[in-house]
Every structure is written in C-alpha cells, then in structure tokens.
C-alpha positions in Angstrom: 26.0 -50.3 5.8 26.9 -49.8 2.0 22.5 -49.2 2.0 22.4 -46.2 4.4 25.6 -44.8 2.9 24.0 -44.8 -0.5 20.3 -44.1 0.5 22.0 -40.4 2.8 23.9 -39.8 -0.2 21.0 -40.1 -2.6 18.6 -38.2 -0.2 21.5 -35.0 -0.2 22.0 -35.3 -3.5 17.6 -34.5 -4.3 17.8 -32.3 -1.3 20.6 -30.4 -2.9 19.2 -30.0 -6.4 15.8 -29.1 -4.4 17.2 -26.2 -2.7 19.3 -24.9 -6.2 15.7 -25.3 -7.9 14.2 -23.1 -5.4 16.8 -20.3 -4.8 17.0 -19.8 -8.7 13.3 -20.1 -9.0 12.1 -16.1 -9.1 8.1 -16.7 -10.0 7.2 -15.5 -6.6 9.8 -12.6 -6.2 7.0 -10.4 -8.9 4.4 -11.2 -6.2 6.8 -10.0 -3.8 7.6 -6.7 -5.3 4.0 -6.3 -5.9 2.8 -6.8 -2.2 5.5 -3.9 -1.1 4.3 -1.6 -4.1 0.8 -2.0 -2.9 1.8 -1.9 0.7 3.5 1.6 0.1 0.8 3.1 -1.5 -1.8 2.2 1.4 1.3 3.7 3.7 0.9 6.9 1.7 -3.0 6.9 1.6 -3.1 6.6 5.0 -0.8 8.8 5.7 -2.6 12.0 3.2 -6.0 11.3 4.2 -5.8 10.7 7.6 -8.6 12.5 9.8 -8.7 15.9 10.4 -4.6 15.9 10.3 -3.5 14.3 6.7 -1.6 16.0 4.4 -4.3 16.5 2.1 -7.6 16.1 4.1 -6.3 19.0 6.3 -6.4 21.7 3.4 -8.7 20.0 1.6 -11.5 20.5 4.7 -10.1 24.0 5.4 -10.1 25.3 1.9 -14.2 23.7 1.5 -15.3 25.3 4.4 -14.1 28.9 3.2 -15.2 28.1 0.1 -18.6 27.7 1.5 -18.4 30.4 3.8 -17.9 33.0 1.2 -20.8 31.1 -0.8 -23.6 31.9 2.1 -21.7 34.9 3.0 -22.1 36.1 -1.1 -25.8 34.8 -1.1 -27.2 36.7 2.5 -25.6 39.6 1.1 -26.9 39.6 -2.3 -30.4 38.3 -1.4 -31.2 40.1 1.8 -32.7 43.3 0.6 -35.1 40.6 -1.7 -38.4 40.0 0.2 
C-alpha cells in the first residue's frame, strides 16, 4: 500500500510542477498575439476592398470611372474637328 501511496504522490508531484512549467511558460503567447494582429488586418482588408461595396473599392471604382469619362469626353472633344 505504502507503493501506490508513494508512486500517486510522486506522479502529483511531476504533474504539478508540469502544469506551473506550462502556465508560466509565455513562448507561444507572441505567436498568439501575432495570429490576432494578422487576423485583424485580413478582417479590415476584407472589409475595404470588398466588391463593388468596400469602403475603399467603392470610391475608388467611382472616382476611375469619372476620371476616365472626362478623359474620352476631353479627347472626342478636342480631336473631333481633326480629320
């Protein structure tokens, strides 16, 4: 009996100082950080360049295609007494 006593308090004792090791252990909580940094910037890409509708690919496509309608609109005009 004295064998099993000493062997379960031998086996909580390594178990304990397992479980201390890995809670102070921080080597992966950088990674962590990391993974939600990059997460939230693919969140916010998403979000500005989504389609037709993003925050930035909306004005971007409206402001280019006035852009290039006053470029052909500026070039029939200039050009079309030229033959």
């Amino acid at each position: 009996m004295k064998f099993v006593t000493n062997a379960c308090t031998a086996a909580y004792s390594k178990t304990a100082a397992a479980l201390t090791t890995f809670t102070r252990d921080e080597r992966g909580v950088t990674a962590i950080e990391y993974s939600l940094i990059g997460v939230a910037v693919a969140v916010i890409l998403v979000y500005a360049f989504n389609g037709d509708s993003g925050a930035i690919s909306g004005p971007l496509k409206t402001l280019f295609s006035t852009i290039a309608t006053k470029v052909s609109t500026a070039s029939t005009a200039t050009f079309s007494g030229i033959s």
